[in-house]
N, C-alpha and C positions, 0 to 999 in steps of 0.2 A: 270496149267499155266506155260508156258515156262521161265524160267529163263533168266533177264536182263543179258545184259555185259557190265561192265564199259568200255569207252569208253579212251585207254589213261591214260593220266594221269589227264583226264577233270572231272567232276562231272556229266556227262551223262550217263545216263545208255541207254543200246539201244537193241531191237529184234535183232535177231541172222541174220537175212537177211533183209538189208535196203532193200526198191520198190525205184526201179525206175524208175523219173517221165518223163525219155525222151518220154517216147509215147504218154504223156498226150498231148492233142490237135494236134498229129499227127496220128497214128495211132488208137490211142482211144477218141473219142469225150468225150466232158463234161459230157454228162449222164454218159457213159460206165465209166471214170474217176472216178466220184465219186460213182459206184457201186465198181468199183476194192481197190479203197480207203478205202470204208466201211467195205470190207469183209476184207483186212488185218489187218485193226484196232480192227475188231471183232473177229479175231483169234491170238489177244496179241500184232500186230504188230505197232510198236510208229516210226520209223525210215524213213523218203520220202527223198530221193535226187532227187534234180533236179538242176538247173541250167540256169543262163538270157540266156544262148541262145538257151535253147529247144522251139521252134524247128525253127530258123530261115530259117533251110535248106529247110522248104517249100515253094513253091509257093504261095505268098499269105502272107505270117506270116513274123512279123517284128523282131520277139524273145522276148520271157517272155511269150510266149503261154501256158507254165507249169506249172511259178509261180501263172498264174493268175490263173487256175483254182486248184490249191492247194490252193491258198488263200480265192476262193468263199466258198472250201468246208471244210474249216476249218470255215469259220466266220460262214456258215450254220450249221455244229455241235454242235460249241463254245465249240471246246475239245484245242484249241490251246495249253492251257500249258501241254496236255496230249501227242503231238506230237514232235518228234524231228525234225526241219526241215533243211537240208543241202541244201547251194546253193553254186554257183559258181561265179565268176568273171575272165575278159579278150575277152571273143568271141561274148561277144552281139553287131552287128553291131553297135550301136549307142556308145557302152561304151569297144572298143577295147585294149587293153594292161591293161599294171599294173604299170601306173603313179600313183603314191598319189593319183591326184585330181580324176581323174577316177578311181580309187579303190572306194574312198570318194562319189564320181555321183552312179556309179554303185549297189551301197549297197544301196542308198538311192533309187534308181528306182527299185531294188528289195525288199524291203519294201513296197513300195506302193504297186508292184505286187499282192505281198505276205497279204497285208492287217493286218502288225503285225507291232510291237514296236521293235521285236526283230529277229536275225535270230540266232539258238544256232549252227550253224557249217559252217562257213563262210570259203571257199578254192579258192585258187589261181586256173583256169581253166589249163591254159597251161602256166609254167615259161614262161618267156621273160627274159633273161640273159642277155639281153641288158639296165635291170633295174636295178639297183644295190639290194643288198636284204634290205644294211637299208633302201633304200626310201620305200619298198614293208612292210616289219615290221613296220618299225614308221606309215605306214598309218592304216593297219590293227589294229597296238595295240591302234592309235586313236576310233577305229571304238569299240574297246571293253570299252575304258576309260567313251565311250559317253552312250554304254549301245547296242550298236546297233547290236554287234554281243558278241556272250557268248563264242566261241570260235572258233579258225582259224585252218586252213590244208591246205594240198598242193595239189596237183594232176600233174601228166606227170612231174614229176621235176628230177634231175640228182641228185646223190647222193653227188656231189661237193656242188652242188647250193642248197641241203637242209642241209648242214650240215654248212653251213656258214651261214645260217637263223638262226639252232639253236644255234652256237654260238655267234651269234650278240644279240638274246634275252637274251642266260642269262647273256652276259656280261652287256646290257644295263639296265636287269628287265624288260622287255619288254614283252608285251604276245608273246606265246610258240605256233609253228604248236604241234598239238596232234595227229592228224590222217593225214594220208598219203592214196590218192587214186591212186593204180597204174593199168596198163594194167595188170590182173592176172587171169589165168585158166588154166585147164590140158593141154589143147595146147597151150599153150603163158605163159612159166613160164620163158625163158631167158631176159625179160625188169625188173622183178623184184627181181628174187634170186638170188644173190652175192650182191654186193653194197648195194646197197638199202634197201633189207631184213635186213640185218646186221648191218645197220645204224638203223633203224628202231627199232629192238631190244635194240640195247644199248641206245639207248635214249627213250624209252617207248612208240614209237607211237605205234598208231591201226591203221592197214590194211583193208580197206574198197574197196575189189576190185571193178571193174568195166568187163565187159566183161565179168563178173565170168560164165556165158555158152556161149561164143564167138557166140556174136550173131545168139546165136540160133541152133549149132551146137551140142553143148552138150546135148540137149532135148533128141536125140536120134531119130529126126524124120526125119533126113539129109541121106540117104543108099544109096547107089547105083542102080541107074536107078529110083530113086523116082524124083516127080518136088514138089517143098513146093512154095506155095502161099503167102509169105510174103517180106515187106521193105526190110528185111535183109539177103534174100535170098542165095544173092552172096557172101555176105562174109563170110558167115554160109560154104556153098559149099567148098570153095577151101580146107578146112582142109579134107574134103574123099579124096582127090590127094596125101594126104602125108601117106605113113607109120605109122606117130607117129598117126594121124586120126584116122585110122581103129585100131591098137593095140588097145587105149583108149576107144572108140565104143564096143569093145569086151569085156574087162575088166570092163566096165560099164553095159555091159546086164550080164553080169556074175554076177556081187556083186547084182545087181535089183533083179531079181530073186531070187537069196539067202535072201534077206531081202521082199521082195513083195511090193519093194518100186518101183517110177517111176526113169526113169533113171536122168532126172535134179537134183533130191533129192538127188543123190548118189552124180553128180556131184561137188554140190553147198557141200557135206559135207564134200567131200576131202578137198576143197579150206578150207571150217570152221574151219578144224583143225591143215592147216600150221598155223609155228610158226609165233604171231603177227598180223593175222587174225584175227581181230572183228567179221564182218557182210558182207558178198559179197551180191554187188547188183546183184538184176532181177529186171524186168522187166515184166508187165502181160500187155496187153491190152483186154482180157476179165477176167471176175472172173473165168472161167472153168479153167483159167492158175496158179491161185494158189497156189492150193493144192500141187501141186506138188513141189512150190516153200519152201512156209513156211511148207515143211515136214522137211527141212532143222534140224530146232529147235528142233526136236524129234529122227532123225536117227544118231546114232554112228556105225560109222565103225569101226569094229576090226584094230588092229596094222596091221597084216597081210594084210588085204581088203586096206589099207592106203597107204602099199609097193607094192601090186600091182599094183594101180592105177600111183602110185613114175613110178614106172619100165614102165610100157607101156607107159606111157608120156613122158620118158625120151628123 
């Protein structure tokens, strides 16, 4: 049984790689949803992010495509207090920014979504800096006084505008951001190490990337002169153009082999073991996708295997 990790300085404990639920009702219909659901929760994993605007960007879909069907398949279970569930706030068309009262609407339309009393990790989607942070703290610490959310984070925020959050919390007593989701993986480490990292550490948060295999790039299935079949295709692609690309790709079939692991596993284990790193999210929209993800919990890279990964991404 793979060992929890606290979460912060919250009372969560969480699997070592949250799922992530942007594909649910886009790329993975509701069946396939709750077979990919099943099999992570059957292989130890308790941690789903999603967020009210997965997945608005379709044709057809209004946003809270996600929550809902996380919500069916948790009331079908009836494991809810066995799951951690993270959502978002700011980009659901109907519930845009981060006013109070729309923090306040927003939490409640992702409730109902979601089909629960509670949401335990409740994050800002995209700062708006154009909010001041007490109006965005006093609604949020509402939202926990009422019970409605157990605890709050930030996500895409600037290391100014998270650190005057936490100083306005503990000056007021106010609930605390605990986790921080940034853009973070072997090819995209300049948005979150210096500042933000640093911030992050001294104040105790946990790192819960997003992109953690830049869509889809780090799988290892991206080479040259291949075509890959998927949503995410293009933005997967443009990292084989750069240098630091192909290094990482190399350095990544290199340590695979040495371990007879799949190369996302290697990938997803580097991000696991920067400092302040929880859990990086993936993403599966079949169960075949898996295994490769939640190997994550099991594979340690030597120091060495960790610096070269450091060096080729550099």
């Amino acid at each position: 049984m793979t060992s929890l990790r606290k979460l912060g300085s919250s009372d969560l404990e969480v699997f070592p790689l949250a799922l992530g639920g942007n594909v649910f009702g886009w790329t993975a219909d509701e069946a396939t949803s709750f077979a990919v659901l099943d099999a992570y929760t059957a292989a130890g994993g308790n941690f789903v992010d999603t967020a009210d605007a997965y997945s608005a960007w379709i044709e057809g879909n209004k946003g809270g495509e996600s929550e809902t069907i996380i919500g069916k398949w948790v009331k079908a279970r009836g494991n809810r207090s066995d799951v951690v569930i993270a959502t978002k706030v700011s980009q659901h068309p109907e519930y845009q920014g981060l006013s109070a009262a729309n923090i306040k609407a927003a939490a409640d339309a992702s409730l109902r979504r979601l089909d629960t009393d509670y949401i335990d990790l409740y994050y800002t989607h995209f700062d708006k800096p154009e909010v001041p942070v007490e109006e965005i703290i006093g609604a949020l610490d509402e939202l926990v006084k009422a019970g409605k959310v157990r605890h709050i984070a930030a996500s895409n925020i600037s290391a100014e505008r998270l650190q005057a959050s936490l100083d306005f919390s503990d000056r007021e007593g106010l609930a605390r951001y605990v986790a921080l989701q940034p853009h973070y993986n072997l090819v995209s480490r300049d948005t979150y190490e210096g500042p933000l990292q640093d911030l992050a550490a001294r104040a105790g948060l946990a790192a819960v990337p997003y992109f953690a295999l830049a869509s889809g790039f780090l799988t290892g299935k991206y080479r040259p002169g291949t075509t890959v079949e998927s949503a995410r295709a293009q933005g997967a692609a443009k990292h084989l153009e750069t240098e630091r690309g192909q290094q990482v790709l190399t350095a990544l079939d290199e340590i695979a082999t040495a371990h007879e692991a799949p190369v996302p596993t290697v990938a997803l284990a580097w991000l696991a073991a920067q400092p302040t790193v929880t859990a990086p999210i993936a993403s599966a929209r079949t169960v075949d996708q898996l295994p490769a993800l939640l190997g994550v919990a099991e594979l340690r890279l030597t120091d060495g295997e960790l610096k070269q990964l450091t060096e080729a991404s550099a």
